[in-house]
N, C-alpha and C positions, 0 to 999 in steps of 0.2 A: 428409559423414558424418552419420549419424541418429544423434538422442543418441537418443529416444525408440521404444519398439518399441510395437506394438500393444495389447502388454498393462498397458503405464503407460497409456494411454489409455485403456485399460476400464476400468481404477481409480478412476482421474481421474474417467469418467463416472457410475462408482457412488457415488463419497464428496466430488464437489465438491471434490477437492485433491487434489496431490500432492508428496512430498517426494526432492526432485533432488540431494539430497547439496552439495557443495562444488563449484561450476562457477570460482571462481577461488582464486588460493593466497593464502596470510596475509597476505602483502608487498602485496595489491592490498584484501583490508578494512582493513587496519591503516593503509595511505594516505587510502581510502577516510573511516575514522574519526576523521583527524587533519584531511581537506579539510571535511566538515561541522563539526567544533568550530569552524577559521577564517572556517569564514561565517557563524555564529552568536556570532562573538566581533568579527565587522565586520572582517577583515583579508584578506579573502579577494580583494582585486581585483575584486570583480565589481560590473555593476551591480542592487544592492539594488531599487533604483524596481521591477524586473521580476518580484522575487521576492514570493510570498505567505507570510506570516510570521505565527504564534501564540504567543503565551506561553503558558505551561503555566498551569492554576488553583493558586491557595495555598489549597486546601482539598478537591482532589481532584474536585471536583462539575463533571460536564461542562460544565453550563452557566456556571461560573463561570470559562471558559477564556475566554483574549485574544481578543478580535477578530480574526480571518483579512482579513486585508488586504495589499495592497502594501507593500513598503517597510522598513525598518530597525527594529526597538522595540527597539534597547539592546544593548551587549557583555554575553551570559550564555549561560549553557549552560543555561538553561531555558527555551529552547524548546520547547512539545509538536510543533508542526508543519509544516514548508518547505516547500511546495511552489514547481512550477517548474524543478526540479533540472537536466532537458534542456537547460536552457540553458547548465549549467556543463560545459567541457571532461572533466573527471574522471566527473563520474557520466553523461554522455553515454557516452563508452566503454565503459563497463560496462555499461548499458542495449541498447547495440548489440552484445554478443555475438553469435555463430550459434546458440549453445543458445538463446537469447530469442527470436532471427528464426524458428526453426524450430517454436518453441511456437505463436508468435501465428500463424503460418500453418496450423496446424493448424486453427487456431479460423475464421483470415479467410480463408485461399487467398492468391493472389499479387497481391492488391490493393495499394493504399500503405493503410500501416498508421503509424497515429502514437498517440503517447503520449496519454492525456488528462487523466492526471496523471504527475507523477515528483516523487515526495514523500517526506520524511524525515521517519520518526515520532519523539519519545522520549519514555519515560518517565523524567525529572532524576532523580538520586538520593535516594530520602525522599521524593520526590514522586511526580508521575503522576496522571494525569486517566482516573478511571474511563472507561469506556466500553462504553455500552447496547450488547445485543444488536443487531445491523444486518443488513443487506443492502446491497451495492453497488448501489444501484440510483439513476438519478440521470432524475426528472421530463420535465426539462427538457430531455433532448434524444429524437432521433428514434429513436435505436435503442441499447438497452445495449449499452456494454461488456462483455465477457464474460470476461477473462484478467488479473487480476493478479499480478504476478513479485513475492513477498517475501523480499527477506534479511534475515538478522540481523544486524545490524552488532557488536553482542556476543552474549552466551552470553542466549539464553530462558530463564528459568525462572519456575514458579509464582510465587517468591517478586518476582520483578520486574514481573508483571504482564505475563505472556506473553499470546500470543492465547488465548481458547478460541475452540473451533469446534466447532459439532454439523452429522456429514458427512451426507449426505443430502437436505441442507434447498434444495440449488439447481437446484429442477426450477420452482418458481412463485414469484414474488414474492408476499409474506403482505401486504403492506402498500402496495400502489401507490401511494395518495394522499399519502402522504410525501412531499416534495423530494428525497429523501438516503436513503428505505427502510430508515429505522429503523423498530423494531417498537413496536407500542401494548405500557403496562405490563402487560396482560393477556394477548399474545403473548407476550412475553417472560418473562410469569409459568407460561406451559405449558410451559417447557423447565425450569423450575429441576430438575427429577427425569429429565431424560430420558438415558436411560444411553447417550445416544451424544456424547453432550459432556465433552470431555476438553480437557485445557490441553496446548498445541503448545508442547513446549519443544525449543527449535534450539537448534545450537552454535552461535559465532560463525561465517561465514562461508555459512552451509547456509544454503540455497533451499527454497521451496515456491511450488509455481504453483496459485491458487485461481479457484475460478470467482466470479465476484463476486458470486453472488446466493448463496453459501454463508454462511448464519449465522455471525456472529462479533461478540467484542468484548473486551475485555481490563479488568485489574486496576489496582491500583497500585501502585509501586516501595515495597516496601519494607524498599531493601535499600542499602547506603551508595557502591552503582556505578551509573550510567542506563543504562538498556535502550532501543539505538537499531536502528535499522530503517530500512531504504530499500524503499518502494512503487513499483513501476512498473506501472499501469493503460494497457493497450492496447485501441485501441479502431479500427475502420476510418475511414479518414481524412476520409471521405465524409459523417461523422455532424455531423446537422446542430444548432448551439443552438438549440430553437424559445423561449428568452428573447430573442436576440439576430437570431434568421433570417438566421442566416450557420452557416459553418462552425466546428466546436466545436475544430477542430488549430487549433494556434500553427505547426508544421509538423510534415515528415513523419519518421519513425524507420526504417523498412522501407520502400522506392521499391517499385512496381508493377511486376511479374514479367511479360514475356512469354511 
């Protein structure tokens, strides 16, 4: 079955994103959002050591967010960020739909296709960690990613610190020299007026597939529920870390198609 016809794909290729409505039903976010609070609250059966894990900042300032590392920082639900997620039975299954398989092959062909992140965003309640205009764009390996899958795990809004996103913007990297293709504050001070930037507010369970080098960054929560989110970044499996000169998959998501 094609979820996708040719003219979401012209879309896609004009605005850097597109929005795919609900690819599962409530009973599978509503599970979905009770298995990340358990592994943020340490009850999850898993093991921790694998996962990469951030506390959110108490003052909002990017820079003032936990260190991304390995491992366990405490039972709370203020986490800003998990990565690893692949590893966990539950959001592995979701990440492996056919509507996902069928995107990323648009992007790769019938290559082996793996994840090179599968990450839980939140913004806590009352809190939330601003976040600079960006680029998906990552230095250190040999060839971009180009396909991220985001759900909402709750309801998007302004008030929560949804994404913005200005469409248009994921034809050139503005900023190569970054590690991570965040923009200088004087790039990002040429979008404060640009009327194609608008806040992506999703209902809970809605999809949008973005091209990673599409402009984005979001707000702060504030509002007395978190706004959480699941990232899957796919990448061909083939791409290499040139930190590490080995391969950048933990393993594969999508096997290689004859």
């Amino acid at each position: 079955m094609n979820h996708f016809s040719t003219q979401d794909w012209a879309l896609f290729d004009k605005q850097g994103y597109l929005r795919i409505g609900k690819v599962a039903d409530a009973a599978t976010i509503t599970s979905l959002c009770a298995r990340i609070d358990d592994i943020m609250l340490g009850r999850a059966g898993i093991d921790y050591r694998r996962m990469v894990m951030q506390l959110d900042s108490s003052d909002g300032i990017y820079e003032s967010a936990g260190k991304q590392s390995h491992g366990f920082k405490g039972a709370t639900l203020g986490y800003r960020k998990i990565e690893q997620l692949e590893s966990d039975p539950e959001f592995h299954a979701y990440m492996s739909l056919p509507i996902f398989e069928e995107a990323a092959r648009h992007f790769y062909g019938n290559i082996a296709i793996s994840a090179f992140r599968a990450m839980f965003m939140n913004k806590p309640a009352n809190k939330g960690t601003f976040l600079p205009l960006h680029q998906d764009h990552w230095r250190a390996l040999d060839r971009d990613p180009l396909l991220t899958i985001y759900t909402a795990l709750d309801p998007a809004t302004e008030e929560n610190g949804c994404m913005e996103l200005i469409p248009g913007t994921h034809h050139t990297v503005l900023n190569p020299s970054h590690p991570n293709g965040f923009l200088t504050p004087q790039m990002a001070a040429g979008f404060d007026n640009d009327p194609r930037r608008f806040h992506l507010t999703l209902e809970a369970g809605e999809v949008v597939l973005m091209h990673n080098w599409t402009i984005h960054g979001s707000g702060m929560n504030r509002t007395s529920r978190p706004r959480r989110a699941f990232s899957v970044c796919l990448m061909d499996a083939m791409t290499m870390s040139l930190r590490y000169d080995r391969l950048a998959a933990r393993s594969i998501l999508f096997e290689a198609r004859q």
